[in-house]
MITORRO-372406 format. One record per residue (C-alpha): residue in three letters; residue number from 1; x, y, z. Coordinates in steps of 0.5 Angstrom, whole numbers, plus 500, padded with zeros to 3 digits. Example, Ala and Ser with C-alpha at 12.3 -4.5 7.8 and 13.67 -1.06 7.14 Angstrom:
! residues 2
  res    n    x    y    z
  Ala    1  525  491  516
  Ser    2  527  498  514
//
This chain:
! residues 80
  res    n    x    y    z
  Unk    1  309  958  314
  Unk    2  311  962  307
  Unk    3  318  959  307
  Unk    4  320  955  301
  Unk    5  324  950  305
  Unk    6  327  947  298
  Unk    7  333  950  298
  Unk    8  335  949  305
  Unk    9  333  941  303
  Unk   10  337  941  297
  Unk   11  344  944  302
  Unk   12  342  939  306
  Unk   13  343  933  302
  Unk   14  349  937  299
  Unk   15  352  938  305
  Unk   16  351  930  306
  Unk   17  354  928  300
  Unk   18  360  932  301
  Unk   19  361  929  308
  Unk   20  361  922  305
  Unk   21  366  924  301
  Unk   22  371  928  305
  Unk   23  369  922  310
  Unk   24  371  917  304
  Unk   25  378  921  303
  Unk   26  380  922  309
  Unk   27  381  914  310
  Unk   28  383  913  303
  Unk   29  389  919  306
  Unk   30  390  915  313
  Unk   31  391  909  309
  Unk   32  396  913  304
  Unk   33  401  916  310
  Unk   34  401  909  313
  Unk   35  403  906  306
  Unk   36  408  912  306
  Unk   37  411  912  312
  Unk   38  413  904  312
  Unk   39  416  905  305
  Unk   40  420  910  309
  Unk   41  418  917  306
  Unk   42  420  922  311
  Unk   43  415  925  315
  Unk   44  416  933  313
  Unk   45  414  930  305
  Unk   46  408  926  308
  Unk   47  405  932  312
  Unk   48  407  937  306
  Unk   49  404  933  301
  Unk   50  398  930  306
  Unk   51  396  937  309
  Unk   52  396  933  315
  Unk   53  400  936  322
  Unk   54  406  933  324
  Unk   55  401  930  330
  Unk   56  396  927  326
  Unk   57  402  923  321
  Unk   58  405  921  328
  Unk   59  399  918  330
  Unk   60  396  915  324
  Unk   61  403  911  323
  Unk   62  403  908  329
  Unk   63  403  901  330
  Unk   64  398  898  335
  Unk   65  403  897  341
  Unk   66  404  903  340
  Unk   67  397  905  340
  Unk   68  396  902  346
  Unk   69  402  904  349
  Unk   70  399  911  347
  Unk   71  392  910  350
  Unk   72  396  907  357
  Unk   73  399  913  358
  Unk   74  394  918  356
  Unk   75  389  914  362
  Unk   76  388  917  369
  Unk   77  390  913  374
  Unk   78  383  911  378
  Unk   79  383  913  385
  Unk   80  384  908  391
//
């Protein structure tokens, strides 16, 4: 083999590093839209200042009744 694997090795733990990153903000913004939206932002500022769609910022501010609710109606009804 007379490929230099090092390049490739040195962007793969780039690659792992940004995931964990981006991984870590992504929570931290989770956290944030709920925060915003208890504290009554309305949900065209959160999504204009997130960068998140209308759906994602409906979804993360949920409460859990809400979410089970959610989950109940997107189950299949099981066969008899």
């Amino acid at each position: 083999m007379t490929y230099d694997t090092s390049t490739l090795a040195k962007l793969g733990k780039e690659h792992r590093k940004a995931k964990a990153t981006l991984d870590r903000i992504r929570a931290q913004v989770a956290e944030e839209i709920v925060k915003a939206n208890e504290g009554g932002a309305p949900q065209h500022e959160i999504v204009s200042l997130s960068g998140y769609t209308r759906e994602s910022v409906r979804l993360l501010s949920l409460t859990p009744e809400q979410k089970e609710a959610e989950r109940q109606k997107r189950r299949k009804p099981t066969a008899n």
